[in-house]
C-alpha positions in Angstrom: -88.7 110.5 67.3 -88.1 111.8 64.0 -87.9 115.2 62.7 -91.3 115.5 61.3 -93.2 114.5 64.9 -91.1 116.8 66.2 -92.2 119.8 64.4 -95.4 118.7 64.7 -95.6 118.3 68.4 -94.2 122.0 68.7 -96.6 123.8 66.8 -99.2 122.0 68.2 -97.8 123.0 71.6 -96.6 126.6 70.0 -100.8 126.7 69.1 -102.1 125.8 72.3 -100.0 128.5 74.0 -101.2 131.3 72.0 -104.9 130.5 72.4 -104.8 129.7 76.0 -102.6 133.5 76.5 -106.2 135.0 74.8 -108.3 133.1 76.2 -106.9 133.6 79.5 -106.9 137.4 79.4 -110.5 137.4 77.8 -111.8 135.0 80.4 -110.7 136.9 83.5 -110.8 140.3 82.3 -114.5 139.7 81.6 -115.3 137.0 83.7 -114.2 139.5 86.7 -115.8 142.8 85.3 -118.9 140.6 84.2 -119.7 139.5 88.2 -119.3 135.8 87.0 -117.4 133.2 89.4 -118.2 130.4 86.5 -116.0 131.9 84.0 -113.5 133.5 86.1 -112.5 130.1 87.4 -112.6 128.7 83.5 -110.2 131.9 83.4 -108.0 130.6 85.9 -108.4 127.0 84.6 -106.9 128.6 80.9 -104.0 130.6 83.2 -102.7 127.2 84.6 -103.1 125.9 80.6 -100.3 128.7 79.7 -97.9 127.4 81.9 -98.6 123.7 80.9 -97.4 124.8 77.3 -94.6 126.2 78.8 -93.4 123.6 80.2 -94.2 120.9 77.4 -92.0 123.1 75.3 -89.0 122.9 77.8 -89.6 119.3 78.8 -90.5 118.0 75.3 -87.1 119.6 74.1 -84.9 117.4 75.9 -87.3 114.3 76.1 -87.3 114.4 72.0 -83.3 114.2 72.4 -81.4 111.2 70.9 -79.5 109.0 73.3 -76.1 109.9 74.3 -73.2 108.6 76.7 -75.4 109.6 80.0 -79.0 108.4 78.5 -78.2 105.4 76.5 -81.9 104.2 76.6 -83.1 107.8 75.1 -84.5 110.8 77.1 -88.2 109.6 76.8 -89.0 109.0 80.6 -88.4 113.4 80.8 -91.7 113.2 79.1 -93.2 111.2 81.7 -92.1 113.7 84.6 -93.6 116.2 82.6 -96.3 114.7 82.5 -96.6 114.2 86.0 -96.2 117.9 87.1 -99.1 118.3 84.2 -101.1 116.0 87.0 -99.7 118.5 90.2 -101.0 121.5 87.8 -104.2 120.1 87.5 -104.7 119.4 91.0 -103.4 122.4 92.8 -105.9 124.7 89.9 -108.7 122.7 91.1 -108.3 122.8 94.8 -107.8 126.6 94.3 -110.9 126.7 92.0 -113.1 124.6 94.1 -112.1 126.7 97.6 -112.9 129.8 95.5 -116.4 128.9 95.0 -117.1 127.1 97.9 -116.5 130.4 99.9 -118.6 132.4 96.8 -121.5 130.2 97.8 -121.4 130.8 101.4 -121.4 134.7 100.6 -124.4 134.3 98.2 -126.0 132.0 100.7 -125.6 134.8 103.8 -126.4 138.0 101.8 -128.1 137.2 98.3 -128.8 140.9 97.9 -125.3 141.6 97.5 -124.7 140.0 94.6 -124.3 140.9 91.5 -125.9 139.0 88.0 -123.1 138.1 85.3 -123.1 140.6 82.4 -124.4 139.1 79.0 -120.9 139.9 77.6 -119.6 136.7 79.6 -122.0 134.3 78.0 -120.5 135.5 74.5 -116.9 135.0 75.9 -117.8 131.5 77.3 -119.9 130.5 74.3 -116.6 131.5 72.2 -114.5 129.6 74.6 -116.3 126.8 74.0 -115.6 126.8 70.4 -112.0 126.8 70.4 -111.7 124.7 73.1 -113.4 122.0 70.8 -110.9 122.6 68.1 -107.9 122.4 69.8 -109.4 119.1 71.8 -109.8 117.8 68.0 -106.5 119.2 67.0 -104.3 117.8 69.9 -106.0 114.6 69.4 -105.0 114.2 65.8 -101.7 115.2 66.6 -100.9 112.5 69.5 -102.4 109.5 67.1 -99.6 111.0 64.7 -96.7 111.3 66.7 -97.7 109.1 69.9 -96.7 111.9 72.1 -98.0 111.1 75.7 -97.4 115.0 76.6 -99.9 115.7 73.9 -102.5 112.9 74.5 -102.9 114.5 78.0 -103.0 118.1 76.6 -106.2 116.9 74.5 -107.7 115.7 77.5 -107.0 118.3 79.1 -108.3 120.7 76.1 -111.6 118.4 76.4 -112.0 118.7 80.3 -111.6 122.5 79.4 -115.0 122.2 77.1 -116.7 120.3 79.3 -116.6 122.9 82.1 -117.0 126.0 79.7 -120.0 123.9 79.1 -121.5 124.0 82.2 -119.8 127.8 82.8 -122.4 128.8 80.0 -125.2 126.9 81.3 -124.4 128.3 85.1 -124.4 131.9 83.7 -127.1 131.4 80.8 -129.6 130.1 83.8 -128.0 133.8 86.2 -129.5 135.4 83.8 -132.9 134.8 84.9 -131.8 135.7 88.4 -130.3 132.1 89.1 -127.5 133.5 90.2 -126.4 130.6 92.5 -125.9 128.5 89.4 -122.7 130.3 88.3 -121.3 129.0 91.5 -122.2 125.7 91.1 -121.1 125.6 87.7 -117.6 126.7 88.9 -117.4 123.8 91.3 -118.4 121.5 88.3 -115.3 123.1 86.7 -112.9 122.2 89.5 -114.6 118.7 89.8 -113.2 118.3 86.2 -109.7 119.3 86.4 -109.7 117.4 89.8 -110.9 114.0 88.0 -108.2 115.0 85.4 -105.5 115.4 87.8 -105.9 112.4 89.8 -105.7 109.9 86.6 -103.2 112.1 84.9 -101.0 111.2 88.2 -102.0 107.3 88.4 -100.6 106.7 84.3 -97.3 108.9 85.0 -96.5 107.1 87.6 -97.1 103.3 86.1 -95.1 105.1 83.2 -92.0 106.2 85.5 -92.0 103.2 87.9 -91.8 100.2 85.0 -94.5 99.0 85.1 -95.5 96.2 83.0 -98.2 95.7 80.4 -101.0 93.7 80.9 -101.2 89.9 81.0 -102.6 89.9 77.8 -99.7 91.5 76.4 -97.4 89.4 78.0 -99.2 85.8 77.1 -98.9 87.1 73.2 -95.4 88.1 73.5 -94.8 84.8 75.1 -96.8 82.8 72.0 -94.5 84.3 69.4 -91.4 83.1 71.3 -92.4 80.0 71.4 -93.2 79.5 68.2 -89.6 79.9 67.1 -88.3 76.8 65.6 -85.7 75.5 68.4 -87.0 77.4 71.3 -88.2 74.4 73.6 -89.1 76.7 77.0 -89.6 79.8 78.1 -87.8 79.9 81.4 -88.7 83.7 82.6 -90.3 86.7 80.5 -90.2 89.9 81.7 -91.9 93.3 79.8 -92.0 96.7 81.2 -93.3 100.1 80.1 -90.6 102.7 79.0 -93.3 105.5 78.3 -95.3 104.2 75.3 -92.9 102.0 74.3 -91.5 98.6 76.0 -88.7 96.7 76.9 -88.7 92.4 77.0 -85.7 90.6 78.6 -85.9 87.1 78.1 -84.8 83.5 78.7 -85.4 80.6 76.4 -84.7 77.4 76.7 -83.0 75.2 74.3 -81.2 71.7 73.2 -78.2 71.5 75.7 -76.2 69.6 72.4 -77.0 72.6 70.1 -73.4 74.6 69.2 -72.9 77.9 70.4 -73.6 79.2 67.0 -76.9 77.2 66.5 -78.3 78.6 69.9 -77.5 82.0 69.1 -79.4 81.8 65.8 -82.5 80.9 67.3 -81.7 83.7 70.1 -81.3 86.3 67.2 -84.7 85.1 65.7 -86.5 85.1 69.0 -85.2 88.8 69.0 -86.2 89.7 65.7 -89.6 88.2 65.8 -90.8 90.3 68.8 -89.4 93.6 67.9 -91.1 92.8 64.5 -94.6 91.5 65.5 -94.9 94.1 68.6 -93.8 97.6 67.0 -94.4 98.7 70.4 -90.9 97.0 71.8 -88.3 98.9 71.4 -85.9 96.6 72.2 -86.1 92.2 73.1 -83.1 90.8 75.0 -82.3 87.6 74.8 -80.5 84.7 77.0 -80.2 81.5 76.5 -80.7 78.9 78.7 -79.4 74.9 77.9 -82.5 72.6 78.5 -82.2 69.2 79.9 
């Protein structure tokens, strides 16, 4: 990754940390004192964001290394594991967000009288929320397209997830307002229905990412078509592609005239080579063996 993504990548992450720390203490502080359950668990949703930019700046520091003597393939795949634990961060916020109002419910439920209507204040906060949650979605979103950080691709998802349940946190307290208190509940397990959605398929891609996995069958078949279409490459005798985060590796074995000298079928070998890591920008690297066919 070059210098310029790099920077990039950090103030977006640099950003995101600052506006999650406010919104975090303004959410809370008034989602608490307001008597609403809707925004305090948006609140805790933003307090889990502050240590997801935490860690992206530690893990994106060493996955953004060049390869050395003990990583010869690059420090990428540290991405990936961060990228995971985003997926456990998710998951554990909306277990704790969704128990929360589960038992908030059951309260209202038993003793209605006891509780108390959200303050007008908190519809302001959420409303504002809402705002800025839009234009860091936007922002993060620009961002990964320009550096083809996955980190930051899942940090805009997660910054949209965040308006969707502000969203319904302002329509659960909007509708408390007119003594619909119950809705400020359900709101908040809308929220954790979110970030649990969120978790579960940030979890499935960091896993296909870490374990190898390979592309699809499309990808393959096209790969395969370029090789072939080599002058001198007669078969394709195994092909194999896997994921190395967004990026992909292609070992090969081709076929050729069992008469052809050494040099000859290691020109055609070099051009298979090229060809692929030319046509699919995406390969970082296309290893080739060569095979005499009889």
């Amino acid at each position: 990754m070059n210098k310029e993504n790099r920077n990039h990548i950090f103030k977006a992450i640099a950003i995101g940390l600052i506006v999650n720390i406010v919104l975090t203490i303004l959410k809370l502080t008034t989602g608490i004192l307001g008597h609403s359950e809707a925004l305090t668990s948006d609140g805790l949703n933003s307090f889990s964001d502050v240590f997801i930019s935490l860690m992206l700046l530690i893990v994106l520091r060493i996955a953004t290394k060049k390869p050395d003597h003990d990583h010869p393939y690059g420090h990428e795949k540290y991405e990936g594991i961060g990228y995971f634990l985003l997926g456990i961060i998710f998951l554990i916020t909306a277990i704790f967000i969704e128990n929360n109002s589960i038992k908030s419910i059951l309260l209202y439920i038993e003793n209605p009288e006891s509780v108390i209507a959200p303050s007008i204040l908190t519809l302001i906060i959420s409303i504002i929320a809402l705002i800025v949650k839009l234009f860091l979605f936007r922002y993060y979103l620009l961002v990964s397209k320009k550096t083809g950080s996955l980190a930051i691709k899942a940090d805009s998802r997660n910054h949209l997830i965040d308006a969707w349940a502000t969203l319904f946190s302002v329509i659960g307290i909007t509708l408390s307002q007119f003594n619909l208190i119950i809705f400020d509940y359900i709101a908040s397990i809308v929220i954790g229905l979110f970030i649990l959605r969120l978790a579960i398929q940030i979890l499935k891609e960091s896993i296909d990412y870490l374990t190898d996995q390979a592309p699809s069958d499309e990808d393959i078949k096209s790969i395969k078509t370029i090789i072939m279409a080599v002058k001198g490459v007669i078969s394709v005798d195994d092909l194999k592609v896997r994921k190395h985060m967004t990026k992909e590796y292609v070992d090969v074995e081709i076929g050729v005239d069992a008469s052809l000298t050494l040099e000859k079928a290691h020109k055609i070998a070099e051009t298979v080579h090229h060809q692929v890591e030319k046509k699919f920008p995406e390969v970082l690297h296309c290893m080739v063996h060569v095979n005499p066919h009889r």
